[in-house]
N, C-alpha and C positions, 0 to 999 in steps of 0.2 A: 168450488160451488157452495154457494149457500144453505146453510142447514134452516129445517123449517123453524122459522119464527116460534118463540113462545107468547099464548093469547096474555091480554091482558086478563084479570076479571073484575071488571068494574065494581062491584061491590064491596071487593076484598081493597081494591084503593081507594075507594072513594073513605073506606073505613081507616085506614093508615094513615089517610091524610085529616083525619081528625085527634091524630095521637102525636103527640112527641117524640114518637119512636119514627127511626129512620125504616122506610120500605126496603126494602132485599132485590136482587134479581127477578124475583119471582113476581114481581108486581108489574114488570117491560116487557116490552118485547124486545127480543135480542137475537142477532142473525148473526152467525158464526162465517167466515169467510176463508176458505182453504185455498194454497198454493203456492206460498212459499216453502221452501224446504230451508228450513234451519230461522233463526230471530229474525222479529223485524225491527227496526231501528224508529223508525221514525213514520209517520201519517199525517196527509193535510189533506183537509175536505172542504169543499165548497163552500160558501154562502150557505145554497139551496137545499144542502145534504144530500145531493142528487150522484156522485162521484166524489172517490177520494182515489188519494196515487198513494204507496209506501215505498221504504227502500228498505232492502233486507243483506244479510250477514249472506244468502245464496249468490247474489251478484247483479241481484233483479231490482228493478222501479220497476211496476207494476199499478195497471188504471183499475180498478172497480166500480162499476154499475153498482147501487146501493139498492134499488129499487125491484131490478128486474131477476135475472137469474143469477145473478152473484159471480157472472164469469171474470176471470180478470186478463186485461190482456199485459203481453210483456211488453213495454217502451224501451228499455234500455239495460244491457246484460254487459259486466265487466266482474271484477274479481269479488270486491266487497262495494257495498253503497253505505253511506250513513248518513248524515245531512240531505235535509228536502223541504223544498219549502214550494209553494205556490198561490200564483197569485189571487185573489177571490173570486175572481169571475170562473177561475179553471183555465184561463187559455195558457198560461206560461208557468212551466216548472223548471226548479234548479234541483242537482243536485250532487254530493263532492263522494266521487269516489275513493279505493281505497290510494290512489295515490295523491288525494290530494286535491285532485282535479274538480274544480266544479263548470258544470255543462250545465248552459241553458237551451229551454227546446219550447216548440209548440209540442202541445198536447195532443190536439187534435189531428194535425197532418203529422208529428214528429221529427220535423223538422228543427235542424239543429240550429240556434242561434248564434250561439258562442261558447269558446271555452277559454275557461282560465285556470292555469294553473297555480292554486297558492301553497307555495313550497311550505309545510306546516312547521317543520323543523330547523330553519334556514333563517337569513336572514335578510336575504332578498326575496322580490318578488316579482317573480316572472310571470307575465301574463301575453299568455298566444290565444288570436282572434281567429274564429274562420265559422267559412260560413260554407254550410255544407248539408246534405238530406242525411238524415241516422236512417235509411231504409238501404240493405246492401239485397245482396240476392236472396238470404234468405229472412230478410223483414224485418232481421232486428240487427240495429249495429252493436258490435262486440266492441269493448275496450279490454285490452291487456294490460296487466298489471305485472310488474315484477317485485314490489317491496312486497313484504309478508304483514309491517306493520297497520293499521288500519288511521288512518289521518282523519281523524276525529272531525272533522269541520262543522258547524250547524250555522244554519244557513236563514235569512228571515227576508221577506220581500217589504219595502215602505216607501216612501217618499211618492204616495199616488201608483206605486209598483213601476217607481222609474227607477228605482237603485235596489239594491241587493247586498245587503249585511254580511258579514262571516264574521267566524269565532274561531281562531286557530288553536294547537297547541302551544305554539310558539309568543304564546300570549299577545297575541294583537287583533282588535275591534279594528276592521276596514269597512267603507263604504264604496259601492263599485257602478258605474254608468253600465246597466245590460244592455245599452244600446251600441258601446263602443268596448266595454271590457276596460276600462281606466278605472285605477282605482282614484278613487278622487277625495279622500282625505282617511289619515288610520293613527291609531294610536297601540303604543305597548306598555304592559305590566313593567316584565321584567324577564328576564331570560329565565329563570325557574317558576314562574307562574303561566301555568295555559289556562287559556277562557274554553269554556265547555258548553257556553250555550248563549242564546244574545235572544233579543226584542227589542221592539221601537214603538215608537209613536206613530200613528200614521203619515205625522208630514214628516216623521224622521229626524227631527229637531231634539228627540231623547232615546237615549241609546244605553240600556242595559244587556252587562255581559254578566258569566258566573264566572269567577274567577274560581278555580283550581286552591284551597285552601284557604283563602282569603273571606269570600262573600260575595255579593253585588259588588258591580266596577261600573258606574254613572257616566257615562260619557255623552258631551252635547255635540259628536259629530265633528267639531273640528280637527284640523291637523296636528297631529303631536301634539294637541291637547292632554292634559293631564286627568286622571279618570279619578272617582271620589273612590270611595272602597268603603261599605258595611259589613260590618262584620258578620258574619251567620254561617253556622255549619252545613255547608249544602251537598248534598247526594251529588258525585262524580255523573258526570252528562244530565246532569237536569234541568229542561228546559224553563228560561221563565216566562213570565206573560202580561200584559200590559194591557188596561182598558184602555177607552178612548178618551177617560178622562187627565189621563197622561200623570198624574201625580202619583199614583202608585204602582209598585210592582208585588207578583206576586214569586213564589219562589216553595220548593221542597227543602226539607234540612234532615240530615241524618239523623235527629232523636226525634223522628217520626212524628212531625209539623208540618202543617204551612203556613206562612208569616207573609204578612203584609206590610209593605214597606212605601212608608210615604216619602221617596226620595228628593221630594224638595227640600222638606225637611230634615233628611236624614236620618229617621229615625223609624223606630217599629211599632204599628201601631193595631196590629192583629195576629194574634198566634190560634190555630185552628188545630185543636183537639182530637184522637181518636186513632189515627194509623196505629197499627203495630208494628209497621216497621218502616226505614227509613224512607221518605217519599221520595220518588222516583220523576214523577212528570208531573206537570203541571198547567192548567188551559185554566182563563177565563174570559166571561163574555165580553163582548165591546162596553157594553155600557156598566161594565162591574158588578151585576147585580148577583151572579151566579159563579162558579169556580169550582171546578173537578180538578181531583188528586188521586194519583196509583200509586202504589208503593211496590217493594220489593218483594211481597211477598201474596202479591196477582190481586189485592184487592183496589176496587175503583171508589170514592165519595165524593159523594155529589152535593156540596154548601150554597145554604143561602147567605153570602159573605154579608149582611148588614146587619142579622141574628144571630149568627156564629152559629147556626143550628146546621146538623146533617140532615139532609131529605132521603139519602137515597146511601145504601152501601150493597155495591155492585162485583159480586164475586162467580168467578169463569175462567179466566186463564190458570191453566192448570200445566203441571209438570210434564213436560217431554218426555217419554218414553222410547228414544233412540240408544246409540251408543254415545254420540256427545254426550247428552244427560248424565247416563251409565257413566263415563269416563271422568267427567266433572263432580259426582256424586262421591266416588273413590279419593278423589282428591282435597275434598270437603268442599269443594267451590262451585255447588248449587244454586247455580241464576235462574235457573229454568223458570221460575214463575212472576220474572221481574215483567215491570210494567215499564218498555221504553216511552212512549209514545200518545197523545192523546191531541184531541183534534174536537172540536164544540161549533154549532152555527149559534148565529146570534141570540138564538130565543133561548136556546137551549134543551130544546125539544131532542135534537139529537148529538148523540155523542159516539164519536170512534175513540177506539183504544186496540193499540198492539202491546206485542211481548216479546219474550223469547222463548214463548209456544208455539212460535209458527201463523197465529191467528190474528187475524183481522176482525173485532167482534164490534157490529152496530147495533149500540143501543137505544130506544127509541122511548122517551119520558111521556109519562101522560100528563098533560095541562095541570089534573088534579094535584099532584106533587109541585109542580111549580108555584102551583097558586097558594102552598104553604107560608112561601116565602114572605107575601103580603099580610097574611095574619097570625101567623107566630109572633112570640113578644121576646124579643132581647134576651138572650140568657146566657152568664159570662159572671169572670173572676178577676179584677184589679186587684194588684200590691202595689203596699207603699214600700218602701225599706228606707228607715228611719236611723240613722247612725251619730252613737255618741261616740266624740272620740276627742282627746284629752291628756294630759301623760298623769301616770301613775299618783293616787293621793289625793288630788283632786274632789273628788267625794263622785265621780262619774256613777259608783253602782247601788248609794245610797238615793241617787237621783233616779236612776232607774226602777231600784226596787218600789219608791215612791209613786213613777208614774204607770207600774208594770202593774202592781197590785195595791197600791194604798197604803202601802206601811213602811215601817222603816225597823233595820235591827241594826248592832254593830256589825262589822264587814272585815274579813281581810280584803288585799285590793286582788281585782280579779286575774284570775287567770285566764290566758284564752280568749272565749268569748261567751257571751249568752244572749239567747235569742227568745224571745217572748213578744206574742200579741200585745199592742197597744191601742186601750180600747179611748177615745176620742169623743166631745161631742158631735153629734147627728150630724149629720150634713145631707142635705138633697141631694141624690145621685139616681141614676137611671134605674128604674124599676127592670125587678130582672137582674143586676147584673151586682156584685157580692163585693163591695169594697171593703181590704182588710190591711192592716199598718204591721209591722212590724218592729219593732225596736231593737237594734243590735248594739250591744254595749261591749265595745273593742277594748281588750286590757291596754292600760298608756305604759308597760316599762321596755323600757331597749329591747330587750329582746324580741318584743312581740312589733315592733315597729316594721320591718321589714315585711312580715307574712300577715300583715293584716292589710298590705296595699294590696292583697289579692282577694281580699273579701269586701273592697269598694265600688267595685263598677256595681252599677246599675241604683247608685243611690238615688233617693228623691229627694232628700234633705238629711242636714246636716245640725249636728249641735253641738257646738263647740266649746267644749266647757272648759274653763279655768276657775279657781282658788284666788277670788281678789285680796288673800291677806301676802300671796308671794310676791313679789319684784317682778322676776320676770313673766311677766303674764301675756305682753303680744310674742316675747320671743317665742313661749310653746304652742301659745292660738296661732303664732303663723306659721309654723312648724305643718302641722296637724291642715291647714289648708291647703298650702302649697302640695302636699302629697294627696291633697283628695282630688284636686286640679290636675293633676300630672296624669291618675290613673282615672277619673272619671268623669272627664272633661268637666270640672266644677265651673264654671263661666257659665252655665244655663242648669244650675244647682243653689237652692237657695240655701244661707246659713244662718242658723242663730246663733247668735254670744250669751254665755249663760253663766254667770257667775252661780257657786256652790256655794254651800254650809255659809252663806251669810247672817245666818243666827250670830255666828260668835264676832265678839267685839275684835276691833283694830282693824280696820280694811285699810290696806296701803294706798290704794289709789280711791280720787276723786269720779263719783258715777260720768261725771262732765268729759272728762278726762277717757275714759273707757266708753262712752256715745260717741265718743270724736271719734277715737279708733276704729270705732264698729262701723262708722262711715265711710273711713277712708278704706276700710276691707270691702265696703259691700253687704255688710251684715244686717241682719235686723238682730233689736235687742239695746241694751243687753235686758235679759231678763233675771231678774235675782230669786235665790231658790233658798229654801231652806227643807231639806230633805226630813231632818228629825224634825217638824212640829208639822203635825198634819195639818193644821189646820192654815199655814201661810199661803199666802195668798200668789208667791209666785209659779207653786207649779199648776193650780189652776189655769193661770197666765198661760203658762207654757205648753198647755195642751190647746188650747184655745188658740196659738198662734200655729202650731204646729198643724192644726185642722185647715188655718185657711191659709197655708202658705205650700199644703201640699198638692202638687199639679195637676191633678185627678185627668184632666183635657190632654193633657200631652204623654200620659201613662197609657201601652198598649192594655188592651181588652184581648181578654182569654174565654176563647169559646169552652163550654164547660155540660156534661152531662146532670139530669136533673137530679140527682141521686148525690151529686157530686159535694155540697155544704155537708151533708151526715157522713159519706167515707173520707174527708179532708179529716173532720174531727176523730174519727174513729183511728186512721191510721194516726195523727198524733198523740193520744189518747192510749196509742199499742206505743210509740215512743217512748212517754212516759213515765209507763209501767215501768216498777222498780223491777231491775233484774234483767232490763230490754236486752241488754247489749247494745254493742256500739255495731258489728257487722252482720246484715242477715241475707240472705238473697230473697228474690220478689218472691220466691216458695213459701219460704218461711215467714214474711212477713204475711202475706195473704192468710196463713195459715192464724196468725194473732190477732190480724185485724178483724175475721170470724168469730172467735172465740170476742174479741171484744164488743162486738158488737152482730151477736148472732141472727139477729132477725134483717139485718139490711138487706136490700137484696144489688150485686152489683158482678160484674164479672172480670175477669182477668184485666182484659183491655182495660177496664174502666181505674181496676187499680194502681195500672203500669202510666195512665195517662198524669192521674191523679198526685201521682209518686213523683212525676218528670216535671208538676208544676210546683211543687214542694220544694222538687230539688232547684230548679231554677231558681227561686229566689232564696237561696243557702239554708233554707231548715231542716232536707235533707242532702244527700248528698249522693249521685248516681258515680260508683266509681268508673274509670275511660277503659280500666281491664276486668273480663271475667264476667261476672252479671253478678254485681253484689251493691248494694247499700249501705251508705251510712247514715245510721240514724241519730246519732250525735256529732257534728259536722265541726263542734268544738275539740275534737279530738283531733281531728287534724291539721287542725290549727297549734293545738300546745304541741304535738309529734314536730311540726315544720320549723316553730321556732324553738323549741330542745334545739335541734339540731344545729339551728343559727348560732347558738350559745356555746353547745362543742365544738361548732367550727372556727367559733372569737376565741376559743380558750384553748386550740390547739397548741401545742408545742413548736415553739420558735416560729409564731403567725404564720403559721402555714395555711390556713382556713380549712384542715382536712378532719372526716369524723370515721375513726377505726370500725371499721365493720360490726367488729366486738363491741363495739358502745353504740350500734343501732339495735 
C-alpha cells in the first residue's frame, strides 16, 4: 500500500529553483510502494505515469496503480524474475525469468502470448511458442524453476513494439518477432563476454548492449553482424538508454559517472559529476533533454543533460532490516541500498525507482525544477592533454620548461614524466564552461618507451620533436608516431613537427626536405624552436598553432560543481606543497586541502568528484586497490620502467625482477 504522499511547499521550491544548488527529497512528492518481499530488479511505467509493472528477486511481476491506493496486484509468480520490459501504451509486458525464460502477456486480461526460452548459457537457441491463459484456479499462474542460477536477461520492446530485444549472459544481442517467437537476427561478443543490459531506437535500426567488462557493444540489428565496442567502465547490470534522437547513449560507469556517448561517432562526449558511488541505472527522456541516475548506494539525480547541472538529488531507499541484510552485512556484501531500476515519462514530471529495499518509490517533480533546465547557463570543465614526445637529448624539457613558464635553465634529460598547465592565447569557448591544456612531457630513453604507451590515450595532440643537427631524424619522429597510433588511435590526432635548440649552427637537413616529410606523415609544421633565447619567435609560433589545432568540439564536456575552479587549485596547490608525498588517502588529502585553503567551503563528495577528474586526465592518479591516491603519477611511471630495466638486465635474458630488487 502506499504511504502518504510528502506536500510540496511551494515557496521553499519556487526558492531552490532560483539557486544553483540541487533541491532534495524534500522538495516532491514521493509515495512509497510496498509488497514485494525481498529486491526488485527492474520497473517500467507508462507514458501516462498512470501504472507501472516490477519484477522482483520474491518471484513476482506485479501491476501498480500509481494514482489511486497503491495496491498491487500479482501477474505472474515463478522462482526469481529479472528482466521487464513493456510496451508504452501498457498493454504488453515481457519478462525473463530465472531460467531463462522470457513470457510475453497482455496486462490487462493476462493472457499469455508467448514464451521463449533463451537458453543464457548455451549455445543454442531454443524457442517454444504457445498460446495459453496465465489464469489457473487460483488466479495467478506459477512457473517452476529448478536452476538456482538467476539468468540475467534484460529485456527492451522497439521496432513500433513489433520486436523484443534481449541481452543474454552468453553474450548475444537478438532480435525477436512477439508475434511468432523467431528470433529474426542476433549477434555475439564472445564466449567470456555477457551483455547485461540493451536499448534501441524506436524503429530499432540501433541497438546498444553493456558488454560485461568491455563497455558499449553498437550493433545495427543485423545478422551475425559484428558489434563496435567503447570502452567504459560500466556497473554490472546496468541498464542504458537512448533518446529519440538515436545518436547518443547514455550509460552508468563504476567510478561513479554518467557518460554520454555519441555512438555515431564513437566517442564520449559528456561525463556527469557528483554520484558517490558507482551508478547503477540509468533512464533518459525521449527527446534527451533530461536524464536520471541511482547509484549503489540508494541515492537518485535528476540532470538537466545540456548544462550538466544537477536539479534534483533524491534520497529514500534505505537498508533492509531482514536476515538476508543481516547475513550479507557479515559477509561484507551490503547491496541493500542499490538502486536496480528506474523508469521516466516523457516530461519528466514523473519518475519510478526500485532497489533492493523491497520498494517501489514514485517520485513526482514540480514544473518549477524542470523549468531550471531552460535557464541555468552551461557550467562544465574541458581538458586538453598535450604531449611532447621524442627520444632522449632532443632538447624536449627545455622546450617545455619554455612553454610551461617562460624560461629556460640547463637540464638533465628527464626522467619519467612531468606534467604542467599550459597556458595558451585566448580563444572564445562557451561561457560557463573552464577550458584547460595540459602539457606532458614523456622522458625519450629506452627505458621509459614501453610504459609511457600507457600514459597516451586520450591525447589531443601531439608534438613531435626532433634535433635537426642528428641524421636520423624521420627514423625517431616515426618511431614516436607509430606508437601513439597503435595506443591512441592517432589517425583523428593532430601532430606538429618541431624541430629544437635551432639556435646552434650546423643543421643537417634542408627545412624543404623536413616540410616534405611533415607531409607525407600528415604533420603540420615544422615549426623551429629555440628554447634558450626568450625572445625567438618560434615558440610563440608554437603556442599559437597549438591553440587552433586543439579540438575543443570533439573533446567531451564535464559537468562540474560551482565551487569546483577554487578546489581543482587548492587540491593542486596541497600537491605541490613541498613535503606532500607521493600516497595519501581522500582522509588525508581533504584534511590539506583545508588547511590549504581554509575558507572554501566544499564537501566530501565535492572533493572525491573533483579528485576523479584530476585523476582522469593523469595529474592525479586514483589507485584500482584500497582507497588511496597518488599525487605524484610520475612516480609510477619511473617505478614501471626501473622495473623494465631490471627485467632487460636480468641474468641470462630471462626478463625476471627478484623480489629482493622490488
Amino acid at each position: 500500500m502506499a504511504a502518504k504522499a510528502k506536500k510540496v511547499t511551494p515557496t521553499k521550491a519556487r526558492a531552490s529553483a532560483l539557486t544553483q544548488e540541487p533541491v532534495s527529497e524534500k522538495d516532491v512528492q514521493v509515495a512509497v510502494f510496498k509488497g514485494h518481499k525481498g529486491a526488485i530488479h527492474r520497473v517500467a511505467m507508462t507514458k501516462d505515469g498512470k501504472f507501472a509493472i516490477t519484477s522482483g528477486s520474491d518471484g513476482t511481476v506485479r501491476r501498480w496503480e500509481l494514482d489511486g491506493e497503491g495496491k498491487s496486484q500479482i501477474l505472474l509468480k515463478a522462482e526469481k524474475f529479472f528482466g521487464l520490459a513493456m510496451t508504452a501504451d501498457g498493454s504488453i509486458g515481457a519478462v525473463s525469468d530465472n531460467d531463462g525464460n522470457v513470457t510475453l502477456f497482455e496486462i490487462d486480461s493476462l493472457k499469455e502470448l508467448l514464451k521463449m526460452t533463451v537458453k543464457g548459457n548455451h549455445d543454442s537457441d531454443g524457442v517454444r511458442v504457445e498460446q495459453k491463459d496465465l489464469i489457473p484456479a487460483d488466479g495467478v499462474r506459477k512457473h517452476v524453476s529448478k536452476k538456482r542460477d538467476l539468468q540475467e536477461v534484460d529485456l527492451v520492446f522497439t521496432a513500433a513494439n513489433r520486436e523484443l530485444l534481449s541481452a543474454t549472459p552468453d553474450g548475444k544481442l537478438r532480435r525477436w518477432d512477439i508475434k511468432t517467437g523467431a528470433c529474426l537476427a542476433q549477434c555475439r561478443l564472445t564466449h567470456e563476454v555477457g551483455l547485461l543490459g540493451v536499448t534501441a531506437s524506436e524503429d530499432g535500426s540501433r541497438i546498444v548492449g553493456v558488454a560485461h567488462q568491455l563497455g558499449l557493444a553498437a550493433w545495427s540489428g543485423t545478422d551475425d553482424e559484428a558489434v563496435k565496442i567503447f570502452k567504459e567502465p560500466i556497473d554490472p547490470n546496468v541498464p542504458i538508454s537512448l533518446p529519440n534522437d538515436e545518436r547518443f547513449a547514455f550509460t552508468g560507469t563504476l567510478d561513479n559517472k554518467i557518460t554520454k556517448w555519441n555512438i555515431v561517432e564513437g566517442r564520449r562526449v559528456a561525463v556527469f559529476e557528483g554520484h558517490s558511488g558507482p551508478v547503477r541505472a540509468v533512464v533518459v527522456t525521449s527527446d534527451g533533454r533530461f536524464c536520471v541516475s541511482g547509484d549503489r548506494i540508494g541515492v537518485i539525480r535528476l540532470w538537466a543533460v545540456e548544462t550538466g547541472h544537477c536539479l534534483a538529488i533524491l534520497r529514500g531507499h534505505k537498508m533492509l532490516q531482514d536476515k538476508n541484510s543481516q547475513l550479507l552485512n557479515k559477509l561484507g556484501e551490503d547491496h541493500s541500498n542499490y538502486i536496480n531500476g528506474l523508469a521516466l515519462t516523457p516530461d519528466a514530471r514523473r519518475v519510478a525507482s526500485v532497489g533492493n529495499d523491497g520498494t517501489l518509490r514514485i517520485w513526482d517533480i514540480p514544473e518549477s525544477i524542470l523549468a531550471r533546465a531552460d535557464s541555468l547557463k552551461k557550467r562544465g570543465y574541458m581538458n586538453a592533454k598535450v604531449v611532447l614526445l621524442g627520444d632522449s637529448g632532443v632538447g624536449k624539457t627545455g622546450l617545455a620548461l619554455r612553454l610551461w613558464h617562460d624560461h629556460w635553465e640547463k637540464t638533465e634529460s628527464t626522467h619519467g614524466m612531468e606534467i604542467h598547465r599550459l597556458v595558451l592565447p585566448q580563444e572564445d569557448g562557451e561561457l560557463g564552461v573552464e577550458r584547460e591544456v595540459w602539457l606532458w612531457d614523456l622522458a625519450g630513453q629506452p627505458d621509459y618507451r614501453l610504459t609511457h604507451q600507457l600514459f597516451m590515450e586520450q591525447t589531443s595532440l601531439a608534438l613531435l620533436v626532433f634535433d635537426p643537427q642528428e641524421l636520423d631524424v624521420f627514423g625517431t619522429v616515426g618511431y614516436w608516431q607509430s606508437a601513439l597510433r597503435k595506443v591512441a588511435n592517432a589517425d583523428n590526432i593532430a601532430g606538429i613537427l618541431v624541430a629544437a635548440r635551432c639556435d646552434r649552427p650546423g643543421l643537417r637537413l634542408t627545412m624543404d626536405e623536413v616540410h616534405g616529410w611533415a607531409v607525407a606523415r600528415s604533420l603540420h609544421g615544422p615549426i623551429l624552436t629555440a628554447a634558450k633565447l626568450k625572445r625567438h619567435p618560434g615558440t610563440a609560433e608554437l603556442r599559437t598553432l597549438i591553440a587552433t589545432l586543439l579540438p575543443w568540439d570533439t573533446m567531451e564536456f564535464r559537468s562540474t560543481m560551482e565551487n569546483f575552479p577554487a578546489l581543482k587549485d587548492a587540491i593542486l596547490a596541497t600537491r605541490d606543497t613541498k613535503g606532500a608525498g607521493v600516497v595519501v588517502t581522500p582522509t588525508e588529502l581533504e584534511s590539506r586541502v583545508r588547511k590549504t585553503a581554509p575558507y572554501l567551503k566544499f564537501t566530501t563528495d565535492d572533493l572525491r568528484a573533483v579528485t576523479g577528474l584530476l585523476a582522469g586526465e593523469g595529474v592525479l592518479h586514483a589507485l584500482p586497490y584500497g582507497d588511496f591516491v597518488v599525487l605524484q603519477p610520475s612516480w609510477v611511471n619511473c617505478y614501471a620502467s626501473t622495473l623494465v630495466k631490471l627485467a632487460g638486465e636480468a641474468e641470462n635474458q630471462l626478463g625476471h625482477v627478484p623480489l629482493a630488487a622490488r
